[in-house]
N, C-alpha and C positions, 0 to 999 in steps of 0.2 A: 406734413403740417409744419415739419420747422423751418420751411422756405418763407414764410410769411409772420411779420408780426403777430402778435394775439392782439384784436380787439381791445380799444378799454368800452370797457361794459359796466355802466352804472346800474346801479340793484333792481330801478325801476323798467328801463329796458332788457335787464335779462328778464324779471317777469313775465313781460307782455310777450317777448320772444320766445318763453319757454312755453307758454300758452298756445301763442299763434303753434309753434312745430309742433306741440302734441297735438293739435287740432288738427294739423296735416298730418301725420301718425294714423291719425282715427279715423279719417274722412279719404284715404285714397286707397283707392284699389290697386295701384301698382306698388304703390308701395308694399300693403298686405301678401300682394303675389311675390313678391320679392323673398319677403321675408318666408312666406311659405316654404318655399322650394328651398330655401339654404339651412333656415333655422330645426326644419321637421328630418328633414332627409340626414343632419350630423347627427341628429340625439336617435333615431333609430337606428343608423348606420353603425353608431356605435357601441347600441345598447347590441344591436346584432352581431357584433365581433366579437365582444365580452364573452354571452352566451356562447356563441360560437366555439368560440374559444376555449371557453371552462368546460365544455363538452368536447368537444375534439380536436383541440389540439392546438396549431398555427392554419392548418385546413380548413376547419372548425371554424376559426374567426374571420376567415377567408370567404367561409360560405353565409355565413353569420352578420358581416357587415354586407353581402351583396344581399341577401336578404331582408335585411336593416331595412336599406337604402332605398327599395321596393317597396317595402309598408310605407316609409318615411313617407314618400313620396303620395299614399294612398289616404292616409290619414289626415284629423281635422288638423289647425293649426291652436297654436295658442297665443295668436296674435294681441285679441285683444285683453290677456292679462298683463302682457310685458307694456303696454299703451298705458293700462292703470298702474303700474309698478313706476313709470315714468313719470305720470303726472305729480305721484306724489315726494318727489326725492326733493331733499333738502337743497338748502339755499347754493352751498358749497357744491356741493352734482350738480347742481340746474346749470351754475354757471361753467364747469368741467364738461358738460354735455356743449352745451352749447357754443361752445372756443374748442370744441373738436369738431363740430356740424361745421362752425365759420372757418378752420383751417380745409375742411373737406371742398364747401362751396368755394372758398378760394383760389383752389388748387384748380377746379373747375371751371372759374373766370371769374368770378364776381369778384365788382371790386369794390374797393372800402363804403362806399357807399353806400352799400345794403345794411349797412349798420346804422345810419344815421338815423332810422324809425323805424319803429316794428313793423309796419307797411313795409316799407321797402326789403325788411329781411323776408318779411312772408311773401314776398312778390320773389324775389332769388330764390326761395324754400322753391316753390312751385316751378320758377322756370329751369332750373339745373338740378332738381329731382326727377324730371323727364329723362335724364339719363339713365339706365339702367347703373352702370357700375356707380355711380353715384349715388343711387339706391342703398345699391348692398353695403358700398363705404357707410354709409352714415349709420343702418342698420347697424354692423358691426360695433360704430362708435358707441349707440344706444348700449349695445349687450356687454360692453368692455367699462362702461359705466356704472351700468346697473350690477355687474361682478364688483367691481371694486368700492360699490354703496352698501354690499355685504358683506362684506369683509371688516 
């Protein structure tokens, strides 16, 4: 993201912006599958190594996260808490989130132009989250945000 300038982003358009993305967060199903399969599959993966681990050994967390990894995969998601946890982050996040979404989509082709109105950003949201890897990137952006908005 540091190949490209950061957007200037005035207070009214990141609004609308952070609005329109959470609403595409809420409303697609690739994305949620995205987020499925990466999100569920680390936190059991690695809750199964731990155990694994504290029970048997380096073996143990061996068998532990491929087991994990098995549930992760089998289990519900918690998609749509991390979607409300987004919606509500302060001024300072919304606009941190969303100059890490615009350096992602960047990176992906869009060009400056999708910034010029929340339409046009939610129209680049849509057509360059067709991507898969550019799914998981922004995903990740979200979860690296919402870490650092607890902190």
């Amino acid at each position: 993201m540091d190949d490209f300038p950061e957007p200037d982003m005035d207070p009214g358009f990141i609004e609308g912006a952070h609005t329109a993305f959470v609403q595409y967060l809420r409303d697609s199903p690739d994305m949620r599958k995205t987020v499925r399969s990466s999100f569920q599959q680390s936190l059991y993966a690695g809750g199964g190594a731990m155990m694994g681990g504290m029970i048997g050994g380096p073996v143990g967390g061996l068998v532990g996260g491929i087991a994990g990894s098995i549930t992760g995969y089998m289990k519900a998601d918690d998609y749509d808490g991390m979607v409300l946890s987004l919606s509500s982050l302060d001024a300072s996040d919304k606009e941190r989130l969303l100059k890490n979404v615009a350096g992602i989509l960047m990176k992906a082709g869009m060009v400056a132009q999708g910034f010029s109105s929340v339409a046009n950003f939610q129209t680049a949201v849509l057509e360059y989250c067709a991507q898969p890897d550019v799914r998981k990137q922004i995903w990740n952006a979200c979860t690296n945000v919402l870490a650092q908005a607890r902190n």
